[in-house]
C-alpha positions in Angstrom: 51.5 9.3 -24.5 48.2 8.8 -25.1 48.0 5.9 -22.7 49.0 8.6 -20.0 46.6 10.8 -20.8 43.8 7.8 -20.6 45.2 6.4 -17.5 44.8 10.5 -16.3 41.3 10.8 -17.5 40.5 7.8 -16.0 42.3 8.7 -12.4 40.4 11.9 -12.5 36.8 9.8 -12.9 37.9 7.5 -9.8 38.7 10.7 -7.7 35.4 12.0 -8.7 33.7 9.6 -7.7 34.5 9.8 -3.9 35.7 12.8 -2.5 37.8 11.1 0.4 40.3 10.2 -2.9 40.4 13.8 -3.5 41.4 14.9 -0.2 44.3 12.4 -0.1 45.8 13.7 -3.2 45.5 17.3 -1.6 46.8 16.6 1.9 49.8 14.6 0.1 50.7 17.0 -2.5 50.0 19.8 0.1 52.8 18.5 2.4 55.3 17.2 -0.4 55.4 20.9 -2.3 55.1 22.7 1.3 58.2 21.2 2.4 60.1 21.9 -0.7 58.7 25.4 -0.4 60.2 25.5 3.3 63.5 24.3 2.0 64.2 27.4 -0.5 63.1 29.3 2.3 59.3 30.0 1.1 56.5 30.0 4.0 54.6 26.7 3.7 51.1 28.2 2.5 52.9 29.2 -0.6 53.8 25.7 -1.4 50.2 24.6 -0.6 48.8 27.0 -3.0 50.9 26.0 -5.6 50.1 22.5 -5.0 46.9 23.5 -5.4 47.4 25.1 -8.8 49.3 21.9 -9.8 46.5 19.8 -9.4 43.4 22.1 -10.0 42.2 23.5 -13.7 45.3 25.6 -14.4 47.5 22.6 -13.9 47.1 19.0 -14.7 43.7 19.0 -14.3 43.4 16.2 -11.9 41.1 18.2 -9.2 38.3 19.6 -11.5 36.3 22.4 -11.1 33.0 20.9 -10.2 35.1 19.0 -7.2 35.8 22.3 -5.3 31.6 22.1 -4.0 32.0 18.7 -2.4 34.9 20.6 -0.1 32.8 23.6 1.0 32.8 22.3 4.1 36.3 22.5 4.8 36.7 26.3 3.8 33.1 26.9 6.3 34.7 24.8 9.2 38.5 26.2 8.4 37.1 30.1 8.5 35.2 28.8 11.7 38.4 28.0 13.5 40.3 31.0 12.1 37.6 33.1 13.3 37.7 32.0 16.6 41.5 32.2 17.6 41.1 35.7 16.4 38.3 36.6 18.8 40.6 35.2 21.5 42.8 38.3 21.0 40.1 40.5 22.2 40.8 39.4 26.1 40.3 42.4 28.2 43.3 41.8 30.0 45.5 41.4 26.5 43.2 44.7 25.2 44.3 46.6 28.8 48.1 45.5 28.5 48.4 46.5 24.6 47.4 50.1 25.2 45.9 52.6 23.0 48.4 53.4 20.5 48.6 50.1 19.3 44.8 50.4 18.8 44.9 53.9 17.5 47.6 52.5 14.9 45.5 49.4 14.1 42.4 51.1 13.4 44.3 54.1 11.4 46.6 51.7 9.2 42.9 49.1 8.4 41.3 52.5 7.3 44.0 53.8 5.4 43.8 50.7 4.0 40.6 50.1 2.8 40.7 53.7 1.3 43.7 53.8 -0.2 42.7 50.0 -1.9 38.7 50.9 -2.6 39.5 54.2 -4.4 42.5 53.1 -6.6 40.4 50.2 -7.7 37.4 52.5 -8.9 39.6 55.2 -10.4 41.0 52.0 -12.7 37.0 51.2 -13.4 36.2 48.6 -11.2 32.4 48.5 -10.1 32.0 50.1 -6.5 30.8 47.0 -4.7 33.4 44.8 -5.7 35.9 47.4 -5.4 34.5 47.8 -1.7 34.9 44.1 -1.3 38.6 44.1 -2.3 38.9 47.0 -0.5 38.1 45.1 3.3 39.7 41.9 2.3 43.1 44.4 1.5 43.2 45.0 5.4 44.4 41.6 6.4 47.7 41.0 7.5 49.6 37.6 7.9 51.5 37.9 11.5 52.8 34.3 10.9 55.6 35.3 8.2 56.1 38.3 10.5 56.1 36.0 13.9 59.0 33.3 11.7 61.0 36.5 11.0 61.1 37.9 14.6 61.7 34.8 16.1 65.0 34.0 13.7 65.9 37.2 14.8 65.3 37.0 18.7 64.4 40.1 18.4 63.2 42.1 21.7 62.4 45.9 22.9 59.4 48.4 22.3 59.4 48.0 18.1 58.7 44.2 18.6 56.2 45.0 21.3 54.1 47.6 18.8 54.6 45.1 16.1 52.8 41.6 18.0 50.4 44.1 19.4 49.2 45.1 16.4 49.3 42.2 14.2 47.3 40.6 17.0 44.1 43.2 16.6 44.6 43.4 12.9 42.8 40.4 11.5 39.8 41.2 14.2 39.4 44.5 12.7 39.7 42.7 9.2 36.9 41.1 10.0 34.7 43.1 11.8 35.0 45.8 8.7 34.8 42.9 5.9 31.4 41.5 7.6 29.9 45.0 7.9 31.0 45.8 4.2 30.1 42.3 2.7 26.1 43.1 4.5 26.1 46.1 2.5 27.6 44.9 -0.6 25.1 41.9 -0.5 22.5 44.1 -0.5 23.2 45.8 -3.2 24.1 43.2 -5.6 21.1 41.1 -4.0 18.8 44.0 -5.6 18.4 46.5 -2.6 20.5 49.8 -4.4 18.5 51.3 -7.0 15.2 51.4 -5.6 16.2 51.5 -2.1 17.8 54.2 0.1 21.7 53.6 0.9 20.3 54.0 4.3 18.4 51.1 4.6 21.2 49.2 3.3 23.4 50.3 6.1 20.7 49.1 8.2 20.2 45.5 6.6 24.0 45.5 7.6 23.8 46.2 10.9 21.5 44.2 11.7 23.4 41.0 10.6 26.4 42.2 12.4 24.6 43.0 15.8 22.5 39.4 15.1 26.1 37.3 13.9 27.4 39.0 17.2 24.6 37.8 19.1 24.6 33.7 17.9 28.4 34.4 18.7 27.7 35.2 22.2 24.8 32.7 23.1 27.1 29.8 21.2 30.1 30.9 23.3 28.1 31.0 26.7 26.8 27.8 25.9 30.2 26.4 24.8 31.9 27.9 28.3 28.9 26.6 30.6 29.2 23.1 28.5 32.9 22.1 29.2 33.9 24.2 32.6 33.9 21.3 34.7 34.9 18.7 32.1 38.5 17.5 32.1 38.3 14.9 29.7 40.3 16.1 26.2 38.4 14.1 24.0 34.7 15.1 25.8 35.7 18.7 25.4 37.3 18.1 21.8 33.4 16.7 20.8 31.6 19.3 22.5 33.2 22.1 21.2 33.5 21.1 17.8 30.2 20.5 18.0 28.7 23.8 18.9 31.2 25.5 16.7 30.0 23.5 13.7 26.2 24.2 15.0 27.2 28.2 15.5 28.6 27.8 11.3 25.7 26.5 10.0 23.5 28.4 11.6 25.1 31.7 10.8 25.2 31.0 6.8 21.8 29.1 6.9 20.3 32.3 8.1 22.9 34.5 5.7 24.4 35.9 9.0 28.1 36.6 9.3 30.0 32.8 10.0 33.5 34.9 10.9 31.6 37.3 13.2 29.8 34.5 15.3 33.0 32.7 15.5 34.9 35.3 16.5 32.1 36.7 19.0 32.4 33.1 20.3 36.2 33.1 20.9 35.8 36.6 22.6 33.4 35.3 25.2 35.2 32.2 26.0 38.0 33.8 27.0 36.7 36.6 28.7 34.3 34.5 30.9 37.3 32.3 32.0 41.2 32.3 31.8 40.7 28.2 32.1 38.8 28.3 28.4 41.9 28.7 27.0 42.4 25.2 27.2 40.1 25.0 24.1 42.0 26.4 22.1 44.9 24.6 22.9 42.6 21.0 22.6 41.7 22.5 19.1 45.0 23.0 17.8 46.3 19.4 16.9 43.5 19.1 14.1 43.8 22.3 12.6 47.3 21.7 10.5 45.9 19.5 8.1 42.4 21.2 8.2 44.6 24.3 7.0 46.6 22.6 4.5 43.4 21.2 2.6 41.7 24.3 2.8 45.1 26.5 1.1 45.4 23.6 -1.2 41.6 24.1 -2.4 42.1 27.8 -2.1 45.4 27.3 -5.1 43.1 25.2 -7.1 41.2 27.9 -7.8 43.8 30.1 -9.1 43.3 30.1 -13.0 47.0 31.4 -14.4 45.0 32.5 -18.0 42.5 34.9 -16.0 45.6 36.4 -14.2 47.5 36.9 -16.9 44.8 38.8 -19.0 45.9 42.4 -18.8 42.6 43.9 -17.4 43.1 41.3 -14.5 47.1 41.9 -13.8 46.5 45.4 -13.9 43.7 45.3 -11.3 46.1 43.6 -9.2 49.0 45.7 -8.9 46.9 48.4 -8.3 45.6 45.8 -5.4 49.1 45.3 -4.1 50.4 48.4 -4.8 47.4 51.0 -3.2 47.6 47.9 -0.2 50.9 48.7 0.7 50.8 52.4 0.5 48.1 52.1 2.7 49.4 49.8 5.2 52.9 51.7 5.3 51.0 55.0 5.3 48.4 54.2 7.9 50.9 52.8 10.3 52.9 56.0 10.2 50.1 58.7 10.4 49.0 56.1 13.7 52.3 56.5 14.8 52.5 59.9 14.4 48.9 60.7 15.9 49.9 58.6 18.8 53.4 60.6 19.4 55.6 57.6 18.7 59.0 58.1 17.7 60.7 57.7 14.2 62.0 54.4 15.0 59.2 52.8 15.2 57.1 55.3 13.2 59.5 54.8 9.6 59.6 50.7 10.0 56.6 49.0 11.4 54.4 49.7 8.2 56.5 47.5 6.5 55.9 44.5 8.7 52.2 44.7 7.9 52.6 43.7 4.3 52.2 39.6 4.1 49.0 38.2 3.3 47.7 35.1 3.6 45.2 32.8 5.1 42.4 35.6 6.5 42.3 37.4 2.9 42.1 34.1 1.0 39.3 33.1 3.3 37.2 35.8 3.4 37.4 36.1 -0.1 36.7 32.2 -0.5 33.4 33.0 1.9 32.2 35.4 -1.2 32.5 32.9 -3.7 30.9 30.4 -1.2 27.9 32.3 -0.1 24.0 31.9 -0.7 24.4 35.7 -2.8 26.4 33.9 -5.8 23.4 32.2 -6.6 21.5 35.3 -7.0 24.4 37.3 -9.3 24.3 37.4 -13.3 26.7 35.3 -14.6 29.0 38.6 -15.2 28.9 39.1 -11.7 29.6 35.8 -10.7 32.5 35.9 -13.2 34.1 39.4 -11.6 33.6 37.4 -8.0 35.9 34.8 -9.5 38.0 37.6 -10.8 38.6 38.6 -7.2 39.7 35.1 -5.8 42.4 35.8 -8.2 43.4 39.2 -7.4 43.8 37.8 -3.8 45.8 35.2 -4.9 48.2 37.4 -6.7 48.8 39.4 -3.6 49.5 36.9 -1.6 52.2 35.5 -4.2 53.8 38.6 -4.3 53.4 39.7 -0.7 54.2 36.2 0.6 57.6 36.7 -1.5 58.3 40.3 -0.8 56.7 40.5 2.8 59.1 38.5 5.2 62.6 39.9 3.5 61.3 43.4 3.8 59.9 42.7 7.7 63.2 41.4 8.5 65.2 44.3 7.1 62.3 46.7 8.8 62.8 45.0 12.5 66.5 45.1 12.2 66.5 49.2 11.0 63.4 49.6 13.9 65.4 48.1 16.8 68.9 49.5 15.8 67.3 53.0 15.7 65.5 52.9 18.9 68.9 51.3 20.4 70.9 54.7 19.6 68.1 57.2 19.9 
């Protein structure tokens, strides 16, 4: 035994002494425990995260702590790509052929949310900003659980219209409210609060949004003007990773909004041209094991003796719990303001509960961000208390979220079939 645990110590010095060890061990145990997950009928990310958990602190140990810095780069360039599929959704065409009750129910059901999840984590004595953080990352919603589930199905008609359409603006409105939110926060943990107006705070905010759009725009015109008449894969595959890495690292150098650019980016590119979607679709091959390393990171930092603590597993049920009254109740009072019938109205919330790769990276962006450097060790410790509050919802919501969207798509389409 002690053997092992010297031949461990010592495997644990050789991967920190070159990262490129590290991400081997992540990508290999990422797939191996992602398949098993697949096979007992788990989504994939679940068995990357706990692959993650195997290897990291909470686990064997093998991936410490100090390791998670060297990798930064993956969770900046993985939000960077996330980012900018999501601004893709906001096509006019798509926006013009989704209608406005499927925005109407979007907006309500992110709202609700971020109520519902702010207020039930101050009345349990959370502090407000972190509370307000929590409260924008709770609006996320994983459509790819949801996608699997309708797929299996071959499900069809009006609910499953409502139900793409919606998941399809949610994460963009995610973002958009957790950029505007995390500006404000920042300020106030950064030291503009006491001594300065609320006022001015909202306007530090806005001002990064409208200057995160505006990188967003000029990157995306430059990215669109760059490869139009190219036709060459890999020339296009160089340029555009290229100005999306430059459009990254400019946005967090200059403590602007990396998600907004990104997804101000996508926007453009697909509004100047119906051709740019062929980015997207050059893009996609490298992004499965970009994802993988970056949910396998993201399990690493789940630390099982901070969520087991009762403060923290209290704090997170209320997460989950005040989460999925609000998503439920948002998508019914949309429904309701936008005269849809019960069928839909009494199902779709339920569709909107997985959570997954948008909540555990803008939560991961926090803990990433130039503004930990400036918090007190106790407020760096209630940051790392929130990577773990995320993580427990998307353990129990990646669980309870797909049986639950499959029972809700089945009641939804069978209703609207005999109304």
């Amino acid at each position: 035994m002690e053997n092992f645990f010297a031949s461990l110590s010592h495997f644990k010095e050789l991967l920190s002494h070159h990262p490129m060890f590290a991400a081997g061990l992540l990508l290999m145990m990422g797939y191996l425990i992602g398949k098993l997950a697949a096979k007992i009928k788990l989504p994939e990310i679940t068995g990357y995260i706990v692959a993650g958990l195997l290897v990291g602190e909470s686990g064997t140990g093998i991936f410490p702590a100090q390791m998670n810095e060297s990798f930064k780069i993956i969770t900046e360039v993985a939000l960077g790509l996330i980012a900018l599929t999501i601004g893709a959704e906001f096509s006019a065409a798509k926006l013009k052929r989704i209608g406005r009750a499927a925005v109407v129910i979007t907006v309500v059901q992110i709202f609700t949310t971020f109520f519902a999840v702010t207020g039930g984590l101050l009345l349990f004595g959370m502090e407000p900003p972190f509370a307000l953080l929590l409260g924008a990352v709770a609006t996320a919603t994983a459509p790819a659980a949801t996608v699997a589930v309708v797929q299996a199905l071959r499900a069809r008609g009006r609910f499953v219209d409502y139900l793409y359409s919606i998941v399809a603006l949610d994460d963009a409105g995610c973002v958009i409210l957790f950029s505007v939110v995390f500006a404000f926060t920042a300020n106030l943990l950064g030291g503009v609060g006491a001594e300065v107006s609320g006022a001015v705070g909202v306007f530090h905010a806005l001002l990064e949004v409208v200057f995160s759009i505006l990188v967003g725009v000029v990157g995306g015109t430059l990215l669109h003007k760059m490869t139009k008449n190219k036709n060459g894969t890999n020339e296009i595959l160089i340029v555009s990773l290229g100005v999306i890495f430059l459009m990254t690292a400019f946005s967090i150098v200059f403590h602007l909004s990396p998600l907004l650019t990104n997804m101000a980016a996508g926007s453009v590119l697909v509004n100047l041209s119906a051709r740019n979607h062929r980015l997207f679709r050059i893009l996609e091959p490298i992004t499965p094991p970009l994802y993988a390393l970056f949910f396998v990171i993201a399990g690493t930092e789940l630390k099982l003796d901070v969520i087991l603590r009762g403060d923290i597993l209290l704090l997170g049920l209320v997460y989950i719990l005040a989460r999925g009254i609000g998503k439920y109740g948002g998508v019914w009072a949309g429904c309701a303001m936008s005269g849809i019938g019960k069928p839909i109205r009494e199902n779709l919330g339920w569709c909107m509960l997985p959570q997954a790769g948008v909540a555990i990276g803008l939560v991961l962006l926090i803990q990433a961000s130039p503004l930990m450097q400036g918090l007190s060790a106790d407020q760096q410790a209630l940051i790392h208390n929130l990577v773990n509050i995320v993580m427990l919802s998307v353990f129990v919501n990646e669980l309870l979220g797909p049986p639950l969207s499959k029972m809700a798509i089945i009641r939804g389409n069978q209703m609207e079939g005999v109304r």
